[in-house]
Biopython code that builds the backbone (N, CA, C, O; Angstrom):
import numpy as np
from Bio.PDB.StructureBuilder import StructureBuilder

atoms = [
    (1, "UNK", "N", (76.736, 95.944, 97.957)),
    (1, "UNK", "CA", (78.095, 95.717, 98.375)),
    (1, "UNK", "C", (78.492, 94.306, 97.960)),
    (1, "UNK", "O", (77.607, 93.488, 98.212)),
    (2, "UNK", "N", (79.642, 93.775, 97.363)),
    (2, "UNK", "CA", (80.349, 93.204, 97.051)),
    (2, "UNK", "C", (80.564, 91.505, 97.893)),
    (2, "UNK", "O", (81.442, 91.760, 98.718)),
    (3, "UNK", "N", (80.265, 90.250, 98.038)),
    (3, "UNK", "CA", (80.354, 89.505, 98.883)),
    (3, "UNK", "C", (81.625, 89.655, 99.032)),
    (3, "UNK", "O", (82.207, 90.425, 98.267)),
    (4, "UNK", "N", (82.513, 88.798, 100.277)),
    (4, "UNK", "CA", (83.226, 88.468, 100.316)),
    (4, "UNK", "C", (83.519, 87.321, 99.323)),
    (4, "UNK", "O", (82.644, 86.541, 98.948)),
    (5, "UNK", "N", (85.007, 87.259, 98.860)),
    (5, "UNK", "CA", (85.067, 85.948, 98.005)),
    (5, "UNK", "C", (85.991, 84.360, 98.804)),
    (5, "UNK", "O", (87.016, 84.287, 99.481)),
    (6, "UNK", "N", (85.323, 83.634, 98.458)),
    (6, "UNK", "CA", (85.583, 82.365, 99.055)),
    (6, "UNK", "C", (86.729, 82.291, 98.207)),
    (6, "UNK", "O", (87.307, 81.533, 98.986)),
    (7, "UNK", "N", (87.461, 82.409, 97.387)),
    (7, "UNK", "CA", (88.498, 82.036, 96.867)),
    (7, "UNK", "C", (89.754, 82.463, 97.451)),
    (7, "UNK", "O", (90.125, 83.634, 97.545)),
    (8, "UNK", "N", (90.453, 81.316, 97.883)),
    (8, "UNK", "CA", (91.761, 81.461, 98.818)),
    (8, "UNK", "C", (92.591, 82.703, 97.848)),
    (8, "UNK", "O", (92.405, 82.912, 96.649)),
    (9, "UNK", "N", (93.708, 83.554, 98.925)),
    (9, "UNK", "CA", (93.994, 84.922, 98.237)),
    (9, "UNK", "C", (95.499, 83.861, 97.340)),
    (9, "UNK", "O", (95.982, 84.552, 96.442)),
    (10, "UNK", "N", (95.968, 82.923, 97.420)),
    (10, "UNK", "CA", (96.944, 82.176, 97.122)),
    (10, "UNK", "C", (96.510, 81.693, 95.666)),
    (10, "UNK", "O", (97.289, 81.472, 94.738)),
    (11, "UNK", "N", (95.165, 81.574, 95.639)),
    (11, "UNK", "CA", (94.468, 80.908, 94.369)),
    (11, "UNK", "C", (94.338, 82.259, 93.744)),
    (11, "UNK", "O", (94.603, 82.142, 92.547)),
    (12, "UNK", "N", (94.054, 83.441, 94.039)),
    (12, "UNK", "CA", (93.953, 84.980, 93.247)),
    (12, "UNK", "C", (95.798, 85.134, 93.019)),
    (12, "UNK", "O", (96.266, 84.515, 92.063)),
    (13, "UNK", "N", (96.482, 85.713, 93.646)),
    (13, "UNK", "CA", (97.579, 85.589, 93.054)),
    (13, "UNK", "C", (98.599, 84.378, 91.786)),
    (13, "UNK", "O", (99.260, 84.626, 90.778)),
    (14, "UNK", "N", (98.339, 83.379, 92.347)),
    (14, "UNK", "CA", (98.779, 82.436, 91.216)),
    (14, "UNK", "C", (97.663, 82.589, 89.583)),
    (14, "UNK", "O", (98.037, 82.517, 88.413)),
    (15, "UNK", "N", (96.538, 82.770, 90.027)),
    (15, "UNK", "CA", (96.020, 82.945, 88.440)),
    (15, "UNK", "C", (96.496, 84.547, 87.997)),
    (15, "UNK", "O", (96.466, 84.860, 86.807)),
    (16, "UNK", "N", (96.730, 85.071, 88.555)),
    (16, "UNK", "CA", (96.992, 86.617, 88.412)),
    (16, "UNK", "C", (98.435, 86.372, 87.870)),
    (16, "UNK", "O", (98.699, 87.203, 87.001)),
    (17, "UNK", "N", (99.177, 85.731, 88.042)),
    (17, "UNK", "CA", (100.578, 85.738, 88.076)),
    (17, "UNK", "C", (100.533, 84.685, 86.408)),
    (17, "UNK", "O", (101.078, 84.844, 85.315)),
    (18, "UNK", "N", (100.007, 84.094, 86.724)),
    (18, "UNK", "CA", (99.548, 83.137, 84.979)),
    (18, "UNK", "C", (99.424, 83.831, 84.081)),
    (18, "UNK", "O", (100.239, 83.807, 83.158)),
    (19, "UNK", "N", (98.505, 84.545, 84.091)),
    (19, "UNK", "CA", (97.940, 85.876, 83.133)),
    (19, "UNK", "C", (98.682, 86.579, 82.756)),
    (19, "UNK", "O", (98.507, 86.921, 81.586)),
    (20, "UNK", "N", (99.694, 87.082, 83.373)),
    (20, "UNK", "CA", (100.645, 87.779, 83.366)),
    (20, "UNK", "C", (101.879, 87.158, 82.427)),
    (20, "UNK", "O", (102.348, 87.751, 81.455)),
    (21, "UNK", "N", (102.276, 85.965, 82.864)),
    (21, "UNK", "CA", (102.985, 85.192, 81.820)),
    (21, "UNK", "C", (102.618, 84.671, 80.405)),
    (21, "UNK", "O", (103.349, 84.534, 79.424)),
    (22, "UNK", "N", (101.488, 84.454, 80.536)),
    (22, "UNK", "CA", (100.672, 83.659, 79.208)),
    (22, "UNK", "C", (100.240, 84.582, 78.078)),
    (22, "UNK", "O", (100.003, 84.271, 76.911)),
    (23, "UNK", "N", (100.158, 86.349, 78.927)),
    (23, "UNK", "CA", (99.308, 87.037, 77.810)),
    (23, "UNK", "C", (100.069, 87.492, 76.761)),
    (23, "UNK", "O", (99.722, 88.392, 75.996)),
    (24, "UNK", "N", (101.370, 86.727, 76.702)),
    (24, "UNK", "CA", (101.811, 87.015, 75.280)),
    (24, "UNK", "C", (101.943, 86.065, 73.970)),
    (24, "UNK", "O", (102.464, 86.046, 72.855)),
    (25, "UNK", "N", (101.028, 85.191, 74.944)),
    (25, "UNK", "CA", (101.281, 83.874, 73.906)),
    (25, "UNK", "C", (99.596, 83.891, 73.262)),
    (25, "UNK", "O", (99.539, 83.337, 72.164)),
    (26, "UNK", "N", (98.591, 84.295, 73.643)),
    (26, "UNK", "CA", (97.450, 84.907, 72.521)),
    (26, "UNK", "C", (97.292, 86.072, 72.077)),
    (26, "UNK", "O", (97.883, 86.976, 72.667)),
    (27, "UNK", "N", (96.410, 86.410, 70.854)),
    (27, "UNK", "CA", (96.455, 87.594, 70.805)),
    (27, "UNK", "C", (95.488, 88.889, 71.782)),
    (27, "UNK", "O", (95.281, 90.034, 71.381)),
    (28, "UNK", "N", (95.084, 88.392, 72.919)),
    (28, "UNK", "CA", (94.336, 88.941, 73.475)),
    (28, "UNK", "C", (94.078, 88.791, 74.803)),
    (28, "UNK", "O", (93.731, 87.702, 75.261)),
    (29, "UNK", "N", (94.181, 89.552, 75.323)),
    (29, "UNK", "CA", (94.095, 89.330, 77.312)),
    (29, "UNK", "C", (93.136, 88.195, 77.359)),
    (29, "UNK", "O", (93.341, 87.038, 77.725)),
    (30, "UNK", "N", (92.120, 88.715, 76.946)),
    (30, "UNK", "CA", (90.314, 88.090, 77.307)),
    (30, "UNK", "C", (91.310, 86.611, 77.217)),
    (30, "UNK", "O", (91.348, 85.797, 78.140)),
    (31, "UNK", "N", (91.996, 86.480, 76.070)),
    (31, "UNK", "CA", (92.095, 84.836, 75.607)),
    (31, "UNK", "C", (92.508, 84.225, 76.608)),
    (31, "UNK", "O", (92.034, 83.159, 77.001)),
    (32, "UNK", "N", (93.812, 85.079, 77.342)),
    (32, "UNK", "CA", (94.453, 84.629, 78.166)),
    (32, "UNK", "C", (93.818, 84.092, 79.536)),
    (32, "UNK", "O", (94.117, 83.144, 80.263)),
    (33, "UNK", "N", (92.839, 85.056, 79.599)),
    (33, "UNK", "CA", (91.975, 84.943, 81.077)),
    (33, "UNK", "C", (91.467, 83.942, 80.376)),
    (33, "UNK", "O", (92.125, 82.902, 80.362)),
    (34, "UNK", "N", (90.622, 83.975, 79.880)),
    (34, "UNK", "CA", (90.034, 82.346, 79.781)),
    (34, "UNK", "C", (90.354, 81.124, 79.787)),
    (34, "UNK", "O", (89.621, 80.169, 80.043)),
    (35, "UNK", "N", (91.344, 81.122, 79.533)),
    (35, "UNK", "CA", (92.173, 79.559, 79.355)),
    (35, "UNK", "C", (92.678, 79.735, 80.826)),
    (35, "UNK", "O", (91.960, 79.014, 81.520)),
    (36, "UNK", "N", (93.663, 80.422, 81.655)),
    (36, "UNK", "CA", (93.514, 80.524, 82.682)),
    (36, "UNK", "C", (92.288, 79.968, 83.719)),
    (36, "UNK", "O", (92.100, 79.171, 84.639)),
    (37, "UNK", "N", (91.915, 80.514, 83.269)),
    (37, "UNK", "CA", (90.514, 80.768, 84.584)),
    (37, "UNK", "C", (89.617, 79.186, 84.217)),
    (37, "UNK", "O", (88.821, 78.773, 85.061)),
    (38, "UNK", "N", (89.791, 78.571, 83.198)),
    (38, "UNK", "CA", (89.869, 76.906, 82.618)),
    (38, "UNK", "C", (90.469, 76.140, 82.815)),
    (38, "UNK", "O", (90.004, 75.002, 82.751)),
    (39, "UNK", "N", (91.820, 76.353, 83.161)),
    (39, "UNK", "CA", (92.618, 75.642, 84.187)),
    (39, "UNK", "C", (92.454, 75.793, 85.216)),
    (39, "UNK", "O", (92.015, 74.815, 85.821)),
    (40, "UNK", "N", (92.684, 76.984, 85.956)),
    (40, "UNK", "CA", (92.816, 76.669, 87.496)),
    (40, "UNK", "C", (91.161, 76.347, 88.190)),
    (40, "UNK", "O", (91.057, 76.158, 89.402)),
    (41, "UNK", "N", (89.515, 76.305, 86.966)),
    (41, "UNK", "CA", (88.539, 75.511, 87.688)),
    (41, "UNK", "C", (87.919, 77.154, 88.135)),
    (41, "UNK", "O", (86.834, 77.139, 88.718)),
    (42, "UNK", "N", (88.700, 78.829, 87.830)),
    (42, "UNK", "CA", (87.744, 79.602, 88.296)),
    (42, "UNK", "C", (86.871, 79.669, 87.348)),
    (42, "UNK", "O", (87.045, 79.485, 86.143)),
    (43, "UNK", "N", (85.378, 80.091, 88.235)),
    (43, "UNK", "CA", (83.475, 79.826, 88.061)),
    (43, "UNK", "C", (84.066, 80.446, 86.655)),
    (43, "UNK", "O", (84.543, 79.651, 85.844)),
    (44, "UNK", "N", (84.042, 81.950, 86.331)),
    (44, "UNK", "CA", (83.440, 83.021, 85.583)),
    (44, "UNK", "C", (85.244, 84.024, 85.087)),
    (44, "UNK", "O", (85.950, 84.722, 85.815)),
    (45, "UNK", "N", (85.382, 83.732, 83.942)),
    (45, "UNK", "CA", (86.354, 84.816, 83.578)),
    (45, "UNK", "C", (86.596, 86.141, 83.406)),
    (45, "UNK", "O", (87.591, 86.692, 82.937)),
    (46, "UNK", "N", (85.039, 86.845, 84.064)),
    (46, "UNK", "CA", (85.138, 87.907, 84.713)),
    (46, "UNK", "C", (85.282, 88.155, 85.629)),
    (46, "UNK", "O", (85.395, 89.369, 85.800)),
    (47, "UNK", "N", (85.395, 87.217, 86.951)),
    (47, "UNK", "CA", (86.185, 86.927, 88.168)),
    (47, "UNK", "C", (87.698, 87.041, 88.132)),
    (47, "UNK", "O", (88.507, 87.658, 88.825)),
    (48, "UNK", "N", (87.828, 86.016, 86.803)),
    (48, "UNK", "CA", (89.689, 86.710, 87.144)),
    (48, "UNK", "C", (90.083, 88.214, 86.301)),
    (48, "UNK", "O", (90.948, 89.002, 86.685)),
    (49, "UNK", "N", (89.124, 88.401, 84.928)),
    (49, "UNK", "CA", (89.550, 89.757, 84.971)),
    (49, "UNK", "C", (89.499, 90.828, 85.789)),
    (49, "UNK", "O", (90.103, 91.882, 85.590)),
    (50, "UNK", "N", (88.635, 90.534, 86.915)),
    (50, "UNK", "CA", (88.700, 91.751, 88.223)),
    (50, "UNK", "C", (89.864, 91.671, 89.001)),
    (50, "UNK", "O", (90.427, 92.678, 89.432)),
    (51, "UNK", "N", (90.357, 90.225, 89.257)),
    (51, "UNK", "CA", (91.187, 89.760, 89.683)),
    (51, "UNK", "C", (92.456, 90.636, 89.172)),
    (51, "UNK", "O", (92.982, 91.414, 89.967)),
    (52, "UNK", "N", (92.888, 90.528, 88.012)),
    (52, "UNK", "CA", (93.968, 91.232, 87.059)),
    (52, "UNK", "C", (94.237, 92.663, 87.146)),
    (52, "UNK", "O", (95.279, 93.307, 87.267)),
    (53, "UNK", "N", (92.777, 93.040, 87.031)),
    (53, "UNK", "CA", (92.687, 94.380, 87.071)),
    (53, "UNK", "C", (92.917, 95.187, 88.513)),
    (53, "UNK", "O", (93.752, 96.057, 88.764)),
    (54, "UNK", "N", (92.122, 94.735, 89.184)),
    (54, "UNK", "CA", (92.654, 95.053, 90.403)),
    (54, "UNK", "C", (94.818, 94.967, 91.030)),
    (54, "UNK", "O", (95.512, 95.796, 91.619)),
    (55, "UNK", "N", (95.064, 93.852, 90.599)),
    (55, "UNK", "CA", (96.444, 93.802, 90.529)),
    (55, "UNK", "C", (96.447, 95.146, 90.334)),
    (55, "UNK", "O", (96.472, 96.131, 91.072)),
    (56, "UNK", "N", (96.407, 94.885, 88.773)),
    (56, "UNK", "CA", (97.082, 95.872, 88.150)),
    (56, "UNK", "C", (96.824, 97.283, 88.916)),
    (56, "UNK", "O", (97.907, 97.850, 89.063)),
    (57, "UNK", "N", (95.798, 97.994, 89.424)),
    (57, "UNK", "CA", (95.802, 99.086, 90.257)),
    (57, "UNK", "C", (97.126, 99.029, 91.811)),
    (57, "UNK", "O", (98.066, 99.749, 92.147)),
    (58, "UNK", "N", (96.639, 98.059, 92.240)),
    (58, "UNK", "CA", (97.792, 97.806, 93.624)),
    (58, "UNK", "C", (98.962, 98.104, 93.315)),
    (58, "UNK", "O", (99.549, 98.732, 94.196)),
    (59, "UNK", "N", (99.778, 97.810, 92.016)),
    (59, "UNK", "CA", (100.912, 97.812, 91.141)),
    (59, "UNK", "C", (101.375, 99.173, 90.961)),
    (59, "UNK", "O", (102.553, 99.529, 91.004)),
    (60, "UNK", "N", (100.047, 100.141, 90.693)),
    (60, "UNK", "CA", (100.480, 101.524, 89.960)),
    (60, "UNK", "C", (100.018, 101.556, 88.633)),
    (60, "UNK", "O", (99.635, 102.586, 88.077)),
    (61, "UNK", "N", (100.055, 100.288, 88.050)),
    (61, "UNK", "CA", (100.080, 100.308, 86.302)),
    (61, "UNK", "C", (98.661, 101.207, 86.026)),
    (61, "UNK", "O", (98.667, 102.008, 85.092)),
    (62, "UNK", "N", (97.458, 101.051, 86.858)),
    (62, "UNK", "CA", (96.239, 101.452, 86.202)),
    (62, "UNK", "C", (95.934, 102.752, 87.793)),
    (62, "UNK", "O", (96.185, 102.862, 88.993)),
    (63, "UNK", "N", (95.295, 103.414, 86.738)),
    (63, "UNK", "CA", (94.478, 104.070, 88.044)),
    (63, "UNK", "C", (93.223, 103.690, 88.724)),
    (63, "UNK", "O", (92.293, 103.185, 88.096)),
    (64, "UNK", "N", (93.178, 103.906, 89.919)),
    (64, "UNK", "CA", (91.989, 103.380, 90.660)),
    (64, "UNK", "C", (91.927, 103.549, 92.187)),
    (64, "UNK", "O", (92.746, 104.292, 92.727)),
    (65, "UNK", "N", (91.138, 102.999, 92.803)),
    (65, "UNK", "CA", (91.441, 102.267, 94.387)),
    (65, "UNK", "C", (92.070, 101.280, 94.473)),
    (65, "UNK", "O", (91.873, 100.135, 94.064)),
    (66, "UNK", "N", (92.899, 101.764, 95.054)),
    (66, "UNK", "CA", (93.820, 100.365, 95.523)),
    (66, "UNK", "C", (92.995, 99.711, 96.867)),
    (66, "UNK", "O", (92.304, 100.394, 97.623)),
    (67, "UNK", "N", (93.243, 98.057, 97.018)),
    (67, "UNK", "CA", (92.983, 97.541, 97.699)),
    (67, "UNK", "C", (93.082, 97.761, 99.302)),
    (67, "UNK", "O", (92.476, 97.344, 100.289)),
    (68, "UNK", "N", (94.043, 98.538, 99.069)),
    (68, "UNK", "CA", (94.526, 99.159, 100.822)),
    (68, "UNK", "C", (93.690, 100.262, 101.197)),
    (68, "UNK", "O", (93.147, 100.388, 102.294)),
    (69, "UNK", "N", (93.574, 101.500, 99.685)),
    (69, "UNK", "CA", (92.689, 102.382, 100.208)),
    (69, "UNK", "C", (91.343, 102.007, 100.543)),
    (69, "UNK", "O", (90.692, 102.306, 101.544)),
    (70, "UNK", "N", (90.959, 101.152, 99.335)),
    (70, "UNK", "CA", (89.281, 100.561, 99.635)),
    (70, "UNK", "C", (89.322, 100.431, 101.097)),
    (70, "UNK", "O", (88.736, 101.290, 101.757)),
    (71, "UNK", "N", (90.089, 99.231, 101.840)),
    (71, "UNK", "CA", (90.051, 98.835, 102.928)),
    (71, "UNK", "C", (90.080, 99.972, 104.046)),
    (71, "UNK", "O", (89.402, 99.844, 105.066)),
    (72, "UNK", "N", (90.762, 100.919, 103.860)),
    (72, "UNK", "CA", (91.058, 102.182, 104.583)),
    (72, "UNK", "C", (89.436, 102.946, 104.572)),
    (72, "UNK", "O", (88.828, 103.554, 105.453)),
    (73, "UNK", "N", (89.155, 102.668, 103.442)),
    (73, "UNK", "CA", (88.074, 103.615, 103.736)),
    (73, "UNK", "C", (86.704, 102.736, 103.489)),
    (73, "UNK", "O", (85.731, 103.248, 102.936)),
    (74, "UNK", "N", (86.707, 101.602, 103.867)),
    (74, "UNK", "CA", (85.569, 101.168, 104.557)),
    (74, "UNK", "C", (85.852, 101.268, 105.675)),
    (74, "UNK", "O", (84.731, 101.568, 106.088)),
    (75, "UNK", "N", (86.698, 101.259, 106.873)),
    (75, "UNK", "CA", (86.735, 101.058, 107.985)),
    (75, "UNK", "C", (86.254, 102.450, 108.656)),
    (75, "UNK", "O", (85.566, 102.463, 109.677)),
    (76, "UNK", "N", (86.713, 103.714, 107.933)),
    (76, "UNK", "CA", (86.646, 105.128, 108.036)),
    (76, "UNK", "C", (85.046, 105.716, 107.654)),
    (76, "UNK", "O", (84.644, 106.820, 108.019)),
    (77, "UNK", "N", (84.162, 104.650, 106.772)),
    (77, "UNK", "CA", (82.560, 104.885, 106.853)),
    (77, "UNK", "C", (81.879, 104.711, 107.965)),
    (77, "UNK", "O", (81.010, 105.404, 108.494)),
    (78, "UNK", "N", (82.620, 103.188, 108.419)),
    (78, "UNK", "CA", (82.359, 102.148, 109.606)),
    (78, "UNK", "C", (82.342, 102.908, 110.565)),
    (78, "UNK", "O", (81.264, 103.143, 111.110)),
    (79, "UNK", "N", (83.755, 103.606, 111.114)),
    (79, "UNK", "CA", (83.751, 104.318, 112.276)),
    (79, "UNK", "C", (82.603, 106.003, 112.357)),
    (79, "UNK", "O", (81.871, 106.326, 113.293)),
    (80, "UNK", "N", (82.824, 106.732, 111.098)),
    (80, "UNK", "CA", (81.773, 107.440, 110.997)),
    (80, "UNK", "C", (80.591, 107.103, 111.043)),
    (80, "UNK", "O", (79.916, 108.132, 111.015)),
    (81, "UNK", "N", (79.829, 106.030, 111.109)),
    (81, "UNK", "CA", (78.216, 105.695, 111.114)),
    (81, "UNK", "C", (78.495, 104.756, 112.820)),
    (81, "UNK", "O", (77.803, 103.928, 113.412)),
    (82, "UNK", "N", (79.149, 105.072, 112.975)),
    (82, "UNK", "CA", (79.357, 104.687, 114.828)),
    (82, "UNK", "C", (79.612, 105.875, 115.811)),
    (82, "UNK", "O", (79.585, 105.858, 117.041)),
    (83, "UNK", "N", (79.880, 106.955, 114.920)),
    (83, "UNK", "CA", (80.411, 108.384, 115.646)),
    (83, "UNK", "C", (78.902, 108.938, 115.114)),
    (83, "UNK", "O", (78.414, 109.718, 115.932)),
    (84, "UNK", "N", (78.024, 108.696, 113.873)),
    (84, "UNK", "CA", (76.879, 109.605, 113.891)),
    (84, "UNK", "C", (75.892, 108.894, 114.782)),
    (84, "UNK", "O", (74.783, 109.406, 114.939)),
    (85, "UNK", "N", (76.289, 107.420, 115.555)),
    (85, "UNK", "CA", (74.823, 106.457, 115.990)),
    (85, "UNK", "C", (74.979, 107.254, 117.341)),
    (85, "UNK", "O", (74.046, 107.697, 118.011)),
    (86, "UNK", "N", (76.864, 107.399, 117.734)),
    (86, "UNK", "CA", (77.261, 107.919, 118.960)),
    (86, "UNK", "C", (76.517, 109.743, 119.827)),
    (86, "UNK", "O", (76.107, 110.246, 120.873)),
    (87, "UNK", "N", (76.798, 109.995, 118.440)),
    (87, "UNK", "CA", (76.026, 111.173, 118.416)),
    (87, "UNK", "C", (74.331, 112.166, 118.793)),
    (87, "UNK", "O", (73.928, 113.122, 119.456)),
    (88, "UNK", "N", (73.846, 111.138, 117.855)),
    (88, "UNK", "CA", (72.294, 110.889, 118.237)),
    (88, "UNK", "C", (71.997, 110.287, 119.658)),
    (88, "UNK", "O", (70.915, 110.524, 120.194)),
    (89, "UNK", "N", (72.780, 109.649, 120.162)),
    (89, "UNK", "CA", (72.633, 109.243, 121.477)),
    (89, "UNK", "C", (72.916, 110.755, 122.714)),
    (89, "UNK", "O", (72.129, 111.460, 123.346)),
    (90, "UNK", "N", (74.037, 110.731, 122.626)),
    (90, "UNK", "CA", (74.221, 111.956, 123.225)),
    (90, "UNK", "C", (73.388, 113.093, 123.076)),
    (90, "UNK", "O", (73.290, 113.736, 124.121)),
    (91, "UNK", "N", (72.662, 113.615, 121.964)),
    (91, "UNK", "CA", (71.390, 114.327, 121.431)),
    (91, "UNK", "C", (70.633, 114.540, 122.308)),
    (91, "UNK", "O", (70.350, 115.489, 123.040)),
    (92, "UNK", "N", (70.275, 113.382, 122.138)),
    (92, "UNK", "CA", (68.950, 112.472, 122.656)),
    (92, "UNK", "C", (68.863, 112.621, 124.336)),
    (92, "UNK", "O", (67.866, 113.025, 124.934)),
    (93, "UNK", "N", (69.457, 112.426, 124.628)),
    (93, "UNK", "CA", (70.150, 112.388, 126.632)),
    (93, "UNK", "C", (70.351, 113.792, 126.892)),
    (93, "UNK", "O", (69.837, 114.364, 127.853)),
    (94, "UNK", "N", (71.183, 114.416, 125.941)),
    (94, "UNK", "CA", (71.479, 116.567, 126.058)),
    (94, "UNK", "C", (69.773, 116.839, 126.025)),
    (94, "UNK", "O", (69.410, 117.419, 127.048)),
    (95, "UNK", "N", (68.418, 116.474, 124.855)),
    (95, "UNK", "CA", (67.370, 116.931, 125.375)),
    (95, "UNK", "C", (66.524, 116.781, 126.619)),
    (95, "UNK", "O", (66.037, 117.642, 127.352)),
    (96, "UNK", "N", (66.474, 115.373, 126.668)),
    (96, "UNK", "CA", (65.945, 114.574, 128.073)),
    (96, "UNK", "C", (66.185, 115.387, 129.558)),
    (96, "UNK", "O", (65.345, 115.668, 130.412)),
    (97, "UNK", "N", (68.002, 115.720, 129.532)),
    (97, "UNK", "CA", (68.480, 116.207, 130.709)),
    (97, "UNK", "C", (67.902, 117.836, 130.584)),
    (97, "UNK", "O", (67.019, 118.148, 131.383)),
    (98, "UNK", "N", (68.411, 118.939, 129.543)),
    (98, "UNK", "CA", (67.161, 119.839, 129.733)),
    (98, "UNK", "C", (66.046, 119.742, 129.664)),
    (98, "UNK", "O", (65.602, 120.690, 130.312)),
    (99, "UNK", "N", (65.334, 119.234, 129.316)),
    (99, "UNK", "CA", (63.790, 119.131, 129.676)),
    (99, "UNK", "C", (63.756, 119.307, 130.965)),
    (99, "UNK", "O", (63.348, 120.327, 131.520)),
    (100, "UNK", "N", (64.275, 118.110, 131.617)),
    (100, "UNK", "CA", (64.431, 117.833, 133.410)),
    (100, "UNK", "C", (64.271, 118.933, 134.097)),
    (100, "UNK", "O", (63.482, 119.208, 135.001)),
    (101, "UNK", "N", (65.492, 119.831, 133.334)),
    (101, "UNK", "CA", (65.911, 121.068, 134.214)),
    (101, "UNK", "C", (65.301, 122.307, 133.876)),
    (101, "UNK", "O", (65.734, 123.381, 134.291)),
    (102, "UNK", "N", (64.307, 122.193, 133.134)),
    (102, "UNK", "CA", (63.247, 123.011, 132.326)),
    (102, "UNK", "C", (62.232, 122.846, 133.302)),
    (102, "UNK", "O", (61.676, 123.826, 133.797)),
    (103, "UNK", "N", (61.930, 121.617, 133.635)),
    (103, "UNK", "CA", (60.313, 121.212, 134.542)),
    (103, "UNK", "C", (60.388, 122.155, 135.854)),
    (103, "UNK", "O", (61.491, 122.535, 136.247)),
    (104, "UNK", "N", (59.511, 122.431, 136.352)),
    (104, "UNK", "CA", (59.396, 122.842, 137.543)),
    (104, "UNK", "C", (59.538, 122.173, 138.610)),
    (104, "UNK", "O", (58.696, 121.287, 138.759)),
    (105, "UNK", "N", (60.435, 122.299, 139.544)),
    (105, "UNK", "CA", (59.522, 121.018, 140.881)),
    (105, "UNK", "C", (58.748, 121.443, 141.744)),
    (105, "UNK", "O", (58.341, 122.574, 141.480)),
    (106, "UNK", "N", (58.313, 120.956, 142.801)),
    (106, "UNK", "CA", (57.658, 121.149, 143.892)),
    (106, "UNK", "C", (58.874, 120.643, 144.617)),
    (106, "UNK", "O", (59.803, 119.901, 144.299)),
    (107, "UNK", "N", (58.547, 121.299, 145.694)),
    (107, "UNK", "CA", (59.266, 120.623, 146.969)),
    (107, "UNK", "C", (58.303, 120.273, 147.660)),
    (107, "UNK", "O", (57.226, 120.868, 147.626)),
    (108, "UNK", "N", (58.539, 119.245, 148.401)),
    (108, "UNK", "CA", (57.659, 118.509, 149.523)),
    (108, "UNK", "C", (58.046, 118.725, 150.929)),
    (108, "UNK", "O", (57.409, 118.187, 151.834)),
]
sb = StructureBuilder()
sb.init_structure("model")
sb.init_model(0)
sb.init_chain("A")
sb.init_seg("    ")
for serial, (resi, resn, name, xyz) in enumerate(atoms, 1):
    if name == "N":
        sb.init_residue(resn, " ", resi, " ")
    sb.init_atom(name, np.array(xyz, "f"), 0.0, 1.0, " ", f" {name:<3s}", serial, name[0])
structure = sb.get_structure()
């Protein structure tokens, strides 16, 4: 899974928004991201091409997961592996309690 990124979301939009203006002034995206991503000090210019690309899905332009669905459906794994932990619990307690009522007693 993916770290979280330390890069403020203000610093992802403004290079995203650069890219966007600049990529007609080389002949090539890559170029653009790079000089970009050389100015604004980002590590790796495959950081901002994810950056771009991703835009570009949120937008419509590309197909993919959008950022909202991703988010939608991590939370929707999250709650399912809390409804299967929920589950096994209840299991677990439904055998215990028949057993109980399985045993024989004595009365005293």
């Amino acid at each position: 899974m993916a770290r979280p990124s330390s890069d403020p979301p203000e610093l992802r939009r403004r290079a995203v928004r650069m890219v966007a203006e600049v990529r007609g002034d080389y002949p090539a995206e890559s170029a653009a991201i790079t000089v970009v991503a050389k100015k604004l000090g980002i590590g790796s210019r495959e950081t901002l091409r994810k950056w771009v690309r991703q835009d570009e899905i949120d937008s419509g332009q590309r197909p993919g997961t959008s950022s909202e669905e991703s988010a939608q459906l991590k939370a929707l794994k999250r709650e399912n592996a809390e409804l299967r932990r929920a589950n096994e619990i209840l299991k677990a307690a439904a055998r215990f309690f028949a057993a109980e009522i399985d045993r024989p007693h004595q009365r005293s």
